[in-house]
N, C-alpha and C positions, 0 to 999 in steps of 0.2 A: 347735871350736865356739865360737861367739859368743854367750852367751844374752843376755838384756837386764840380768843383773846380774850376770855370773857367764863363766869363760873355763876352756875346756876343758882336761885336763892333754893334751899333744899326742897324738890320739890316733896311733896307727900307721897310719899309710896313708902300722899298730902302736904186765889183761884183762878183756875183755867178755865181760860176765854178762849177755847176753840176757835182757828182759823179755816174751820174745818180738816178732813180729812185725806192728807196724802196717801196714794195709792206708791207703793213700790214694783214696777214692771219692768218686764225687759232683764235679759241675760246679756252677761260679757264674758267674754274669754281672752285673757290678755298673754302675752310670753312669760314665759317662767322668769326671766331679768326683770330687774325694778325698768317701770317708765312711769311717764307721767301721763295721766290718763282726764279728761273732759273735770273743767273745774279745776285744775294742776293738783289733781289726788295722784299719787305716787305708788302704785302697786307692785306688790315683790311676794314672790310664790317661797312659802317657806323650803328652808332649806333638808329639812329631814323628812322622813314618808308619817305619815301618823302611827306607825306600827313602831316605828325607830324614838318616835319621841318620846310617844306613851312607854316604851321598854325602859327608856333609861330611868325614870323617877321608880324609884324605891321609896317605900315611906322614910327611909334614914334620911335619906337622902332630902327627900320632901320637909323632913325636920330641921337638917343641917343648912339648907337654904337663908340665905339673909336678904333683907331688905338692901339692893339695889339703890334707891335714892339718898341712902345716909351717905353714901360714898361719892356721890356728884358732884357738892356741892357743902355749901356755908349760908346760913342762914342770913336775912337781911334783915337789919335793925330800924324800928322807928317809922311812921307814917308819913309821907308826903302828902302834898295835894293831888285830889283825886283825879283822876284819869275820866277824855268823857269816851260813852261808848253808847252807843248808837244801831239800831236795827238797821240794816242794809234792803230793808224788803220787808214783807206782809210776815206775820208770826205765821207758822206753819205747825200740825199734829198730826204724827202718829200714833194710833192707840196702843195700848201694850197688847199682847196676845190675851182673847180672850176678853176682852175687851170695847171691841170694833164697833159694837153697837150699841153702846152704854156710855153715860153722861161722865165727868170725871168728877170726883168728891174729895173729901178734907180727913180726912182723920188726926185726931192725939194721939192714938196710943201708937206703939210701936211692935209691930212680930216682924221680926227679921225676915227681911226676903231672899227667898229661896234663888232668885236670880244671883246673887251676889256670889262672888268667893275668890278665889287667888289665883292668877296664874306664875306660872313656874317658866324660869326659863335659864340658858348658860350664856354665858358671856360668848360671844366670836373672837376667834383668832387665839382662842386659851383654851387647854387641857380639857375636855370636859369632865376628865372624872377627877382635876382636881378641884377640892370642896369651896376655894375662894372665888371659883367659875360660877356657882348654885345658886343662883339669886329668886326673887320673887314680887312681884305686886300686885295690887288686889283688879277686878273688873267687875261687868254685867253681859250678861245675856238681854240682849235686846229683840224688839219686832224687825223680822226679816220677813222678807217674800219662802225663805228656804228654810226658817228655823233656825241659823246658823250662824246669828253673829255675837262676837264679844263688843264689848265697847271698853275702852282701858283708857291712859296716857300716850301719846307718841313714846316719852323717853321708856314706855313698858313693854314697847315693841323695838324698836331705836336706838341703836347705842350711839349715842355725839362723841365718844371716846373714839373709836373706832371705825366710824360711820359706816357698819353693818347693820344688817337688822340681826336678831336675838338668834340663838339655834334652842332646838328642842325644846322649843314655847308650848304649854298647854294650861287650858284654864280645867279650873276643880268649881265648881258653884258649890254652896256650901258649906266650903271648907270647914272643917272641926279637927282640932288636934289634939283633943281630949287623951287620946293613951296609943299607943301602938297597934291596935286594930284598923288594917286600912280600911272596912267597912266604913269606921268612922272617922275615917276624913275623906274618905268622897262620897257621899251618898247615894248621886245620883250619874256617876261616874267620871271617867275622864275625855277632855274633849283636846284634840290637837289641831294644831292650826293648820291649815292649809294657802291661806292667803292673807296680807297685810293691806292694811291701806291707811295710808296717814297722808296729812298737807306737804305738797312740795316746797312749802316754806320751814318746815319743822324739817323737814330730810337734807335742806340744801343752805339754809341758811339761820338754822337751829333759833326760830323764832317762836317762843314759849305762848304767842297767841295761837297757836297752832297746834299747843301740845295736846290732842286727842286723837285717837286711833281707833280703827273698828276693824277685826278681824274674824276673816271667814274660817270654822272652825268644823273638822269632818264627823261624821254620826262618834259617839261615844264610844269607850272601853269600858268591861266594869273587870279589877281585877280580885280573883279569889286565890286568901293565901293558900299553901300547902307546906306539911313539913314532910321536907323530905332528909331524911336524917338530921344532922344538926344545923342543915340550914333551910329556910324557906326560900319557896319557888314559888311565883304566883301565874295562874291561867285568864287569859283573856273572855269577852264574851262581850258580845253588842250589847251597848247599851241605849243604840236607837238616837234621833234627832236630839240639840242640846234644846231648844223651843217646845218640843215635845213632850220633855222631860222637868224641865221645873220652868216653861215661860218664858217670855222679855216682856222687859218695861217698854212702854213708848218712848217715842221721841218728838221733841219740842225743839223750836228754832226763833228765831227773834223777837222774844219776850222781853218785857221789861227788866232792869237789873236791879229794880226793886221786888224780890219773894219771896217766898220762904219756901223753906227747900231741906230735904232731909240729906245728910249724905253718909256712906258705908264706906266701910275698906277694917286692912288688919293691919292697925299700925303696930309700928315695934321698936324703931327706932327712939335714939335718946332726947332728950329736950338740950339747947343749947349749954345748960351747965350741967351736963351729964344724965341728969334723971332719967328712967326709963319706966314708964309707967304702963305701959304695952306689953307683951309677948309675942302679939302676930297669931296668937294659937286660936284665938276667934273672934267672929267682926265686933266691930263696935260702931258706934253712930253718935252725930252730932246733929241740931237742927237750929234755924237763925234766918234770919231776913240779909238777904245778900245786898250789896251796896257796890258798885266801882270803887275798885284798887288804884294807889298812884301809878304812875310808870317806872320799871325799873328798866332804863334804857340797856342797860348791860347783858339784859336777857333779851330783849328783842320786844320786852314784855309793855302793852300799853292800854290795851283790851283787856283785863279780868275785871272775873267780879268773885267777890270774897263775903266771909260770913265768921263771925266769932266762934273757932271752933279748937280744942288743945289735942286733936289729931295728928300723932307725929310719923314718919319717916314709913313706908310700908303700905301706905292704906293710898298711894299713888294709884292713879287709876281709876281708883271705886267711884260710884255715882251719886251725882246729886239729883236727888227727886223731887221733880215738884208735885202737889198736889199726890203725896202716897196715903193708899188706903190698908190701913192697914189688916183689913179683912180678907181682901184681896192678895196684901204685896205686892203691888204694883203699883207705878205713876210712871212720870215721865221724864226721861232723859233732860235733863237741862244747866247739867255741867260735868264735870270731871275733876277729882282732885290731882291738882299739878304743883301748886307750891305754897310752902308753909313759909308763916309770917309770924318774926317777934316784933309787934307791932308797936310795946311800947317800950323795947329795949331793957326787959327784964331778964333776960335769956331762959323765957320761957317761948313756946310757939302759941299763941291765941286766935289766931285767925287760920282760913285754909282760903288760898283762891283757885280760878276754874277761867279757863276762855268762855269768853262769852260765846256762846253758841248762835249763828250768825246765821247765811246761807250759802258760805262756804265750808261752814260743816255739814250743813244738809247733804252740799254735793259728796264730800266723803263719804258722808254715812250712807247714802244712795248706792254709791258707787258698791259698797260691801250687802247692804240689803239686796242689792238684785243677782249675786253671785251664788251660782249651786254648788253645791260639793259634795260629795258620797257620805 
């Protein structure tokens, strides 16, 4: 992030005690212009149609894509004393889809969930079809009343450069970039956003306790290549609800900042002295008992909570779960990755941290669980 006095540390793009069970009800319909909506959530109706978004990615193009959060910012060095942070209110659970009536459990082993994958999206106020506009960060498909939300970063929806939100945003869950067959990198197809909703403190006063978003996202594309002479053309085709289709995780809300917690994304970006040990072409995952981060006042930043993890630049957005099963592939929403930490000043990144997820996240993520979309 870019603020007008102030540079982000890079973010990353990087058992459950039931409070029982929240219900998500209730529809909104708000103006296509950003407002600030119940809870100071900030909603803005994307700016392109789903038909317009999903046309523009081409798998090149989808290739040519960079990770977004290398270019925000500069990494911060060294550990302070830790920051306190504190539940605002009673823990609260969503169960994942599938879910609802089932205990939640532990698992070691790991199968990648199928919730996870990348969304794509272009810079505002720039070229789109020029290729330094093509950026990317990872998300999750989460429990909605509609099937239909992502959960990401603010800065993966959010430009602080600019203070637009993103154009021709869409998530791939997923994602594989194994070879040039777009079968195999969207499997379960493509989904475009239709509406935004982030904290009016992250939209107005670029404060990184805030960085998390949840975007309502319209029924899927699936696209099949063709050659048509010597070039390919590809046809569209429903590819039905994104919750339908591979799931959400739950969501969790004022939990302890002591747990352990798995978290996903495609990092790709480099480590402070250049290494790049990433590609971005498929997820990867880290897992660790989270603990409060110091304050980095310069970010606005004084609420995280962080975990030993060497996930770099790209994997912004992806989720941390607590309590994932790995049978399932599912658990519970209970962070986000937002900003990477050389913690002991070796210019390597070892740590990732996350806003603490409070209940004014809930209200965000409420505000996007109760919205319909085609």
């Amino acid at each position: 992030m870019i603020p007008r006095a102030r540079r982000l540390t890079i973010p990353l793009a990087g058992a459950l005690v039931a409070a029982g069970v929240v219900g998500v009800v209730g529809v909104t319909q708000p103006a296509a212009s950003a407002q600030t909506g119940p809870g100071d959530v900030t909603v803005k109706a994307a700016p392109q149609t789903p038909a317009q978004a999903v046309s523009f990615w081409s798998p090149q193009r989808m290739r040519a894509a960079k990770d977004y959060s290398e270019e925000l910012g500069n990494s911060v060095k060294g550990f302070g004393k830790v920051s306190t942070t504190t539940p605002d209110g009673k823990p609260g659970t969503v169960p994942p889809i599938g879910a609802e009536k089932t205990k939640a459990g532990v698992s070691r082993q790991v199968n990648l969930p199928n919730t996870v994958g990348r969304v794509f999206f272009t810079l505002p106020g720039q070229n789109p079809l020029d290729p330094r506009s093509w950026k990317y960060c990872s998300g999750t498909s989460v429990q909605s009343r509609f099937r239909n939300v992502v959960a990401t970063s603010a800065h993966c929806v959010y430009d602080p450069v600019s203070n637009q939100f993103y154009d021709n945003w869409i998530f791939i869950p997923s994602y594989w970039d194994g070879n040039q067959v777009w079968e195999g990198k969207a499997p379960y197809g493509i989904y475009p956003a239709k509406w935004f909703q982030a904290h009016d403190d992250f939209v107005v006063k670029e404060d990184y306790d805030y960085d998390y978003a949840f975007v309502n996202v319209s029924s899927g594309f699936r696209l099949t290549p063709k050659k048509v002479g010597s070039t390919t053309q590809y046809t569209t085709t429903p590819a039905g609800r994104l919750g339908d289709n591979v799931g959400g995780q739950g969501f969790t809300w004022n939990r302890s900042t002591k747990v352990r917690v798995f978290s996903f994304g495609y990092p790709a970006g480099p480590h402070p002295d250049g290494d790049r040990p990433f590609t971005g072409r498929t997820m990867k995952w880290c897992y660790g008992r989270t603990t409060p981060m110091p304050a980095a006042p310069k970010y606005n930043l004084q609420e995280h909570i962080g975990f030993k993890c060497g996930m770099t630049a790209g994997a912004s957005g992806g989720p941390w779960l607590l309590d994932y099963r790995s049978r399932t592939r599912k658990g519970y929403l209970n962070g986000i990755n937002s900003v990477a930490w050389d913690s002991d000043g070796n210019d390597r990144y070892d740590r990732i941290s996350s806003p603490y997820f409070n209940s004014e996240t809930y209200d965000v993520y409420a505000a996007a669980a109760n919205r319909w979309t085609q």
